[in-house]
C-alpha positions as CSV (number, residue, x, y, z in Angstrom):
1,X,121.0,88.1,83.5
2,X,122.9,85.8,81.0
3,X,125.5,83.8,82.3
4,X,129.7,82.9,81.7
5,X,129.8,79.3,81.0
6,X,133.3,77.8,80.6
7,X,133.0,74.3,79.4
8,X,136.5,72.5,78.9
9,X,137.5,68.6,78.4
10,X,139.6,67.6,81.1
11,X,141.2,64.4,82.0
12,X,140.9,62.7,85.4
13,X,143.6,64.6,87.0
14,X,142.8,67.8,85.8
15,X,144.4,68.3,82.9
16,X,142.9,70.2,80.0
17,X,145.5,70.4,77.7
18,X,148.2,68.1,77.0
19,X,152.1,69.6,77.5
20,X,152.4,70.1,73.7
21,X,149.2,72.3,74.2
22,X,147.3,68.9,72.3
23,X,143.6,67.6,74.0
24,X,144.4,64.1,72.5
25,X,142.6,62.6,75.1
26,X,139.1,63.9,74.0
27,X,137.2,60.9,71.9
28,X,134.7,62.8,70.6
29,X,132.4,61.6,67.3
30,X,131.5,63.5,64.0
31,X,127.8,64.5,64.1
32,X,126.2,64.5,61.0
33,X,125.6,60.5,61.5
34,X,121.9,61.5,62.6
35,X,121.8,59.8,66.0
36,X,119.3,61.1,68.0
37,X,119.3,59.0,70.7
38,X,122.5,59.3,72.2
39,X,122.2,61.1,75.7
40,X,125.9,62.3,75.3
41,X,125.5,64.0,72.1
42,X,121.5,65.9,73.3
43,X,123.8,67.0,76.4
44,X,126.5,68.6,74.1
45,X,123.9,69.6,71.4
46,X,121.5,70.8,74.6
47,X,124.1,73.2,75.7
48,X,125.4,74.5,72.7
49,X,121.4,75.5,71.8
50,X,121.7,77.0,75.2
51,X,124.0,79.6,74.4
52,X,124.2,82.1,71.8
53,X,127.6,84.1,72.3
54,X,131.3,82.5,72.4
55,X,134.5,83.5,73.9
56,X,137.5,82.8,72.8
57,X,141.0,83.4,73.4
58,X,143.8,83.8,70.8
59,X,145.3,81.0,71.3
60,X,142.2,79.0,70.6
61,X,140.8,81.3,67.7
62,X,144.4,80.6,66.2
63,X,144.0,76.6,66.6
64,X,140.0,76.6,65.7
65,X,139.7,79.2,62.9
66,X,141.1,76.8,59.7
67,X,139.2,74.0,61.3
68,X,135.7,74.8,62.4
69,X,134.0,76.8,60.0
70,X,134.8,74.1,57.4
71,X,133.9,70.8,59.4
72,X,131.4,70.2,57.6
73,X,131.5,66.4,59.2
74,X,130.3,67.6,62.5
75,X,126.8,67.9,61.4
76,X,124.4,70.3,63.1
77,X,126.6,71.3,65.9
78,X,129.4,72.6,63.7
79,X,126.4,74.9,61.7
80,X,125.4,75.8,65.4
81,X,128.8,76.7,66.7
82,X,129.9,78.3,63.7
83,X,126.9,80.4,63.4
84,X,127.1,81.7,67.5
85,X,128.2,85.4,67.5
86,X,131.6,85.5,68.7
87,X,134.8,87.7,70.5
88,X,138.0,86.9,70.4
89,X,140.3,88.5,73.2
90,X,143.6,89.9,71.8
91,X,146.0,92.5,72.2
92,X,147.4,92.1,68.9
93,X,144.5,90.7,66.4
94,X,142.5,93.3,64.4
95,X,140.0,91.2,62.9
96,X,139.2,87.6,63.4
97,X,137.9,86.0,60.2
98,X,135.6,82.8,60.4
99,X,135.6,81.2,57.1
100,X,132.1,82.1,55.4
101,X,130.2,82.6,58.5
102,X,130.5,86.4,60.5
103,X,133.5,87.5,61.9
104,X,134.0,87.6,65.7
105,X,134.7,91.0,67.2
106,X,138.1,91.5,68.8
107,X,137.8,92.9,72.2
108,X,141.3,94.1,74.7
109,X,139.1,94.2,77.4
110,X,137.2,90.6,78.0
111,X,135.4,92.0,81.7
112,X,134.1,94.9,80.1
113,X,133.0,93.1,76.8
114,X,131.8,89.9,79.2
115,X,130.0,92.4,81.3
116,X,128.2,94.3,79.2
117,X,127.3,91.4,77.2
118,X,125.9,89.9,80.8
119,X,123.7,93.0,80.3
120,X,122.2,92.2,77.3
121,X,119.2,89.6,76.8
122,X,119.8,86.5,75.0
123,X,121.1,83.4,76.0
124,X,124.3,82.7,78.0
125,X,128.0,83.1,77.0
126,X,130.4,80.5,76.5
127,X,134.0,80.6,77.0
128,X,135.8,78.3,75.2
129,X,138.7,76.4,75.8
130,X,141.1,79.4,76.3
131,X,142.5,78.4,79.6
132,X,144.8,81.5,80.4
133,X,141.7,83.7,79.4
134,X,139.6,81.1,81.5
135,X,142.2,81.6,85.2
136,X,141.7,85.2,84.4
137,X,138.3,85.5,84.1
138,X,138.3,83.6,87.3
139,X,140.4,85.5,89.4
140,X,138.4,88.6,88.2
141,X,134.7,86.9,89.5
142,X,133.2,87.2,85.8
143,X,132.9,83.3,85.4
144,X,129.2,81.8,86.7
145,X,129.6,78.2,86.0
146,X,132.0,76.1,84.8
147,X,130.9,72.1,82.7
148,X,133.8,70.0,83.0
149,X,133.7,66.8,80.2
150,X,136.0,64.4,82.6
151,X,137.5,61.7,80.3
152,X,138.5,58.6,81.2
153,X,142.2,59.0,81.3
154,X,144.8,60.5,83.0
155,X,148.1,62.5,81.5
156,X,149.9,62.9,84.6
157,X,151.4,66.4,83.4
158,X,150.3,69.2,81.6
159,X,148.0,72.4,81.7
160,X,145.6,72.1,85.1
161,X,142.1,73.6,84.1
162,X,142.8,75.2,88.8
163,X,145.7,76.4,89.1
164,X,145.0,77.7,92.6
165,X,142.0,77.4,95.2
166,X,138.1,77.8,94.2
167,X,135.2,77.2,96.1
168,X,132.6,75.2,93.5
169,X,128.8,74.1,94.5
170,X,127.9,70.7,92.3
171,X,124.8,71.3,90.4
172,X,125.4,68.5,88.1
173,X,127.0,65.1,87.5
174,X,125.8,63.0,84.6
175,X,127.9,60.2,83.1
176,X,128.3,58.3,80.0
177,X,127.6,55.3,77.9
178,X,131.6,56.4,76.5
179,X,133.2,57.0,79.7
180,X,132.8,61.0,79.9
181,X,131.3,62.5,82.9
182,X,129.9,65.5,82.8
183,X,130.4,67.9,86.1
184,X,128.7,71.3,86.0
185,X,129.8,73.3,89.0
186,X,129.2,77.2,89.7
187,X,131.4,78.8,91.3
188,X,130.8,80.3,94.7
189,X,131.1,84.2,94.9
């Protein structure tokens, strides 16, 4: 059975997006510079080979959409993200356009649509960013395992990727050459 991955940047103290709604504190690098041998970059580029479906909210289809499918500076990664079949959850969208590349389905009902997808073979889901869509999802059990990329700086105030209690079991902690630490937790059902 595929898997609901949520991967968000976060900063020390738990904040995943800034009070303006900004992520200024994520430092991450262009990859079309063909370094292979930077562990950060193989995890990234390891995961997002790992999954073949993304979720997003509209929120962050509405902030990613102009950007992404024409970044042609990040490399491999943006040709691999770009080209992962994708839902956006919306009450309001009818289509979601993404540049040149397929459109992503609009879905009302992100359990259903996450569940049957869970159904399906292929490799796991990915929510993205989308941190109202994210608690959700959480509160409804549909989340497996959420990858935290802990930067090295705090904000203070701001968006909280746990708003309230969960119960998490480790099954990764990997850090950085750049200061990022990568914490993969799953969450306990």
């Amino acid at each position: 059975m595929r898997k609901l991955i949520v991967q968000q940047w976060v900063t020390v103290d738990n904040i995943a997006a800034e009070e303006d709604g900004g992520l200024s504190f994520v430092s991450g690098e262009p990859f079309d510079d063909g370094i292979t041998d930077d562990p950060f970059r193989n995890s990234l580029m390891g995961f997002i080979d790992s999954v073949d479906t993304m979720i997003l909210g509209a929120n962050t289809y509405a902030q990613s959409k102009d950007y992404w499918p024409y970044a042609e500076e990040q490399g491999l990664y943006g040709e691999k993200l770009n080209n992962l079949t994708k839902f956006v959850v919306s009450s309001k969208l009818d289509d979601a356009p993404w540049g040149d590349f397929p459109a992503a389905a609009v879905t009302r009902d992100p359990v259903a649509t996450i569940g049957e997808l869970k159904e399906q073979s292929g490799k796991d889901i990915w929510l993205w960013g989308s941190l109202r869509l994210m608690q959700s999802l959480l509160e409804t059990g549909v989340v497996d395992e959420i990858r935290m990329l802990v930067c090295p700086t705090s904000r203070g105030k701001g968006t909280r990727v746990f708003e309230d209690r969960q119960d998490l079991r480790l099954v990764e902690a990997t850090a950085f050459d750049n200061g990022v630490a990568l914490l993969r937790y799953e969450i306990k059902k």
